[in-house]
C-alpha positions as CSV (number, residue, x, y, z in Angstrom):
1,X,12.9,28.6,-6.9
2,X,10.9,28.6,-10.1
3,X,12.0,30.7,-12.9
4,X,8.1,30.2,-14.9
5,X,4.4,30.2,-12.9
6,X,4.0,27.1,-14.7
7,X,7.0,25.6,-12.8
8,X,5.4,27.4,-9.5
9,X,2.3,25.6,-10.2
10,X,4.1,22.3,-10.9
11,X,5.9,22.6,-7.6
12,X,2.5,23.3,-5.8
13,X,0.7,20.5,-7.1
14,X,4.0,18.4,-6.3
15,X,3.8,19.1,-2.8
16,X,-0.1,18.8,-2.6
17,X,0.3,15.0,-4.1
18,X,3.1,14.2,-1.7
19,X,1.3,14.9,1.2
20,X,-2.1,12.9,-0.2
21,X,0.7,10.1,-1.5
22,X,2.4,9.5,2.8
23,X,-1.1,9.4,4.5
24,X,-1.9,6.3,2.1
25,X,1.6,4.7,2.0
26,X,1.7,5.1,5.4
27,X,-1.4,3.0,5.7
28,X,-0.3,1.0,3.5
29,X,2.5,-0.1,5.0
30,X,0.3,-0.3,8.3
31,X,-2.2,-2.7,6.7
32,X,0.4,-4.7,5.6
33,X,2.6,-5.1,8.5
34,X,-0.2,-6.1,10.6
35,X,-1.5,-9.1,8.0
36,X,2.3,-10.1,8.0
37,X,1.8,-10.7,12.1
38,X,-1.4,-12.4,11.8
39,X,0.1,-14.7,9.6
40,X,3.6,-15.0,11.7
41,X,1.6,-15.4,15.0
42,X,-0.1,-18.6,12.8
43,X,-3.9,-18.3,13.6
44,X,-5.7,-18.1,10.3
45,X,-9.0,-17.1,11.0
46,X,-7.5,-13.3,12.4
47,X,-4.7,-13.1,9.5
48,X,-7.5,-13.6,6.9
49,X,-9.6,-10.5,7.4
50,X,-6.3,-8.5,7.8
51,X,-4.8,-9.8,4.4
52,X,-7.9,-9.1,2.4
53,X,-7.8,-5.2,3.8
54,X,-4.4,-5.2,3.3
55,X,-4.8,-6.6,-0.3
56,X,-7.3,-4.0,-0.7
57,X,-5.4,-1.2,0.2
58,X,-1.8,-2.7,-2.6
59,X,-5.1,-2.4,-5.2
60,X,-6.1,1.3,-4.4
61,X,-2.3,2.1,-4.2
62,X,-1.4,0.7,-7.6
63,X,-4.4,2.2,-9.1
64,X,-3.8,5.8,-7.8
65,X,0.3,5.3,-9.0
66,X,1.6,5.9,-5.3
67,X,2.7,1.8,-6.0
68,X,4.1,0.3,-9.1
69,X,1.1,-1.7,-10.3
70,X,3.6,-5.1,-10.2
71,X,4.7,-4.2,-6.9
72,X,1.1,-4.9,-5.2
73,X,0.7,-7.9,-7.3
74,X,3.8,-9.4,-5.9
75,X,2.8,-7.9,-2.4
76,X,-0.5,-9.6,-2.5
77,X,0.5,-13.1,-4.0
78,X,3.2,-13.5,-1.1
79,X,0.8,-12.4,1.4
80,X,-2.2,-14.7,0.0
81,X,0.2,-17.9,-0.1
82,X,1.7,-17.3,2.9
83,X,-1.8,-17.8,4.4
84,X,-3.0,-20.7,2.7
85,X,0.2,-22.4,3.9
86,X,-1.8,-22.1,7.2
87,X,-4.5,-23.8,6.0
């Protein structure tokens, strides 16, 4: 329990910015588990749509802090040479 209305309001906006912060991990995650199939199942012309959304969506997270910025870089460059190994 908060002792100060600034620490109320603190614990409000908290909460607000964790519920905004699941909904776009959780797509996220989604994006990005479905590009890692399309690459595993091998057919590049489906995996290449899905890892340019799912690149998409690393770039919004890292800009909006939910993801560390190096996190999506890493995320993206595995994801990107993992398909052109398809070819």
């Amino acid at each position: 329990m908060a002792n100060h209305a600034s620490a109320a309001k603190r614990n409000r906006q908290i909460i607000k910015r964790t519920e905004r912060n699941k909904g776009i991990r959780s797509a996220l995650r989604t994006s990005v588990k479905k590009a890692r199939s399309a690459i595993e199942s091998g057919k590049a012309e489906e995996a290449k749509p899905l890892v340019v959304a799912a690149s998409s969506f690393l770039a919004r997270a890292a800009s909006k802090g939910i993801i560390h910025l190096k996190n999506a870089s890493r995320t993206t460059s595995r994801l990107q040479s993992q398909l052109a190994k398809l070819g």
